[in-house]
C-alpha positions in Angstrom: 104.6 103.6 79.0 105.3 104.8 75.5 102.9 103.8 72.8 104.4 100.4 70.1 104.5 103.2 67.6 107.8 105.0 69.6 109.3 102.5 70.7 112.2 100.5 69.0 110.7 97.3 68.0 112.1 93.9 66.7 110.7 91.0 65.0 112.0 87.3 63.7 110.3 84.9 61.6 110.3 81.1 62.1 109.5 79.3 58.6 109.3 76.4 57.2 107.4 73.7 54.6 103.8 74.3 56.2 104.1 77.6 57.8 105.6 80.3 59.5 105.5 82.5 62.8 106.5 86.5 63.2 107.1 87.3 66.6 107.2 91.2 67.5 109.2 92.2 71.0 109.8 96.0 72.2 113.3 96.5 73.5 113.2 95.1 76.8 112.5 91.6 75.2 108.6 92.1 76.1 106.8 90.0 73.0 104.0 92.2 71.8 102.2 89.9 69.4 102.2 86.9 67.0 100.9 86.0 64.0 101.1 83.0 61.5 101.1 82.4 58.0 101.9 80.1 55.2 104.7 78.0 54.1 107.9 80.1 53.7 110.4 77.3 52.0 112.2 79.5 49.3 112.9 76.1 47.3 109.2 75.2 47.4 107.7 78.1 46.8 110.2 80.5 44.9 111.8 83.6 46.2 109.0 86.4 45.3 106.7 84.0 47.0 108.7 84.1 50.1 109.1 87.8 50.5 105.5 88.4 50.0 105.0 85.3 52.9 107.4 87.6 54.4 105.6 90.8 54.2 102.5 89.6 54.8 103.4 88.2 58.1 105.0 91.4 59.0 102.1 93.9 57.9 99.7 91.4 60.2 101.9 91.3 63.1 102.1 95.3 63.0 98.0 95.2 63.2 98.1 93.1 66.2 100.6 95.3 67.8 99.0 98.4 67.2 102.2 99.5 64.8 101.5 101.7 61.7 102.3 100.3 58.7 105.2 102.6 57.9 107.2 102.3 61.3 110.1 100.1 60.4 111.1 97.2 62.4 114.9 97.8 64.1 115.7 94.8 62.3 113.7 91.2 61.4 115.4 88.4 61.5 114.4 85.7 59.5 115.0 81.6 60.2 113.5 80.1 57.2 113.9 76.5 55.9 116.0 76.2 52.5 117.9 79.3 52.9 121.0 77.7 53.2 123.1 79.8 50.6 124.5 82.7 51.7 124.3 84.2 48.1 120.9 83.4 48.1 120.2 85.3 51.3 122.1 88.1 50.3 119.9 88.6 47.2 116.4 88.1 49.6 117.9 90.3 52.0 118.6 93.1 49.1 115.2 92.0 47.1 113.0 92.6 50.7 114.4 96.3 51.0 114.3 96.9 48.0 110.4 95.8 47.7 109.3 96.5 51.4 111.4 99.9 53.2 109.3 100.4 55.4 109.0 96.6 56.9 112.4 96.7 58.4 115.5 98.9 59.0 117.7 95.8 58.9 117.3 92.5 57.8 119.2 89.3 59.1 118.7 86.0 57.6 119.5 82.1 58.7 118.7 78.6 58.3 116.0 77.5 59.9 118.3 75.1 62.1 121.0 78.2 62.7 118.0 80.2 64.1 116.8 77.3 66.6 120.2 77.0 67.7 121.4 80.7 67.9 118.0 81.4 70.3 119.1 78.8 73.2 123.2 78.5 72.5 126.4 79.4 71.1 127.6 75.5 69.7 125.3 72.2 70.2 123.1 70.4 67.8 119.5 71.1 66.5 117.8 68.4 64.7 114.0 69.6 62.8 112.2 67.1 62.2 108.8 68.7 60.6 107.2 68.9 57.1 110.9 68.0 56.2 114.2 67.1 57.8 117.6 69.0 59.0 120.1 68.7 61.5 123.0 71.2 62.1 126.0 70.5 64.3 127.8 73.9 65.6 130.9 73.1 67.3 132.5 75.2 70.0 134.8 76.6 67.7 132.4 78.3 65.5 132.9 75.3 62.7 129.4 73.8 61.3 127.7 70.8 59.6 124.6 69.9 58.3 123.1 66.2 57.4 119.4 66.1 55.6 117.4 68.9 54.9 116.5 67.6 51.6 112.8 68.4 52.2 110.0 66.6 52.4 109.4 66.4 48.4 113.0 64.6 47.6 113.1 62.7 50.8 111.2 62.3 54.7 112.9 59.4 55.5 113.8 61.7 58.7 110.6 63.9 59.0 108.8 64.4 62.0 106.1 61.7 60.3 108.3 58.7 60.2 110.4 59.5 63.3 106.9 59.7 65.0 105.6 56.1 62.9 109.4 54.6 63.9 108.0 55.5 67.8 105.0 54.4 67.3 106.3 50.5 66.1 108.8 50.7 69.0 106.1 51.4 71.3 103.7 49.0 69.6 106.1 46.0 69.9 107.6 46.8 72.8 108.1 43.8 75.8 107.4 46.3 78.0 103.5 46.9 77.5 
């Protein structure tokens, strides 16, 4: 078997308002390793913040998987909450090779509510409710829409803490029990 170190490798990151998740997988979709780290909201915590989340995630994940730190990554993808503009991303995506060449050969970057989606369908909802709130309809034919994701700072109202309270009183005063 050959060692991390020759073999093309591939990584995604899954961030949000209280933390985020780099996953590392080989080519035959094997996951090598995980790590976490901390919040990775661009609108919370500014962009330079964000890439050095970013690259902090990535340099860990490459210890745990036995990677040196100057193999690249194939490509990273990146589904982080608040990256919504495609501008935006564009400039991330430019300002993280620019910064970091050796974390990644490629970068691809989403919404945190695109990435869920794209990893279990082509067209469907995803609805996040978390440290803050988004929902994303794709439909079949390619055309999206997005309701919330105003964070947790400017509004909750749909967060995973009052959707979870709003059980809670349904359960609570339920006939039923």
């Amino acid at each position: 078997m050959a060692t991390a170190q020759k073999q093309t490798l591939y990584a995604g990151v899954e961030g949000g308002g209280t933390g985020s998740k780099i996953s590392v997988l080989d080519e035959g979709g094997n996951l090598l390793a995980t790590a976490y780290g901390s919040e990775s909201n661009v609108w919370v915590i500014g962009i330079d913040k964000c890439l050095e989340t970013i690259h902090n995630l990535v340099q860990e994940v490459k210890k745990k998987a036995n990677i040196t730190e100057n193999q690249a990554f194939r490509s990273l993808g990146l589904s982080l909450s608040g990256s919504d503009n495609a501008e935006m991303q564009k400039e991330m995506i430019r300002l993280m090779m620019e910064r970091y060449p050796t974390d990644s050969e490629e970068i691809n970057m989403s919404t945190d509510t695109f990435g869920a989606l794209a990893t279990s369908a082509k067209y469907g909802i995803v609805v996040i409710s978390g440290t803050g709130h988004n929902t994303m309809l794709i439909n079949p034919n390619g055309e999206s829409h997005n309701c919330g994701g105003w964070g947790h700072i400017l509004a909750d109202e749909g967060s995973g803490k009052w959707n979870s309270v709003h059980l809670l009183l349904q359960w609570h005063n339920s006939s039923d029990i």
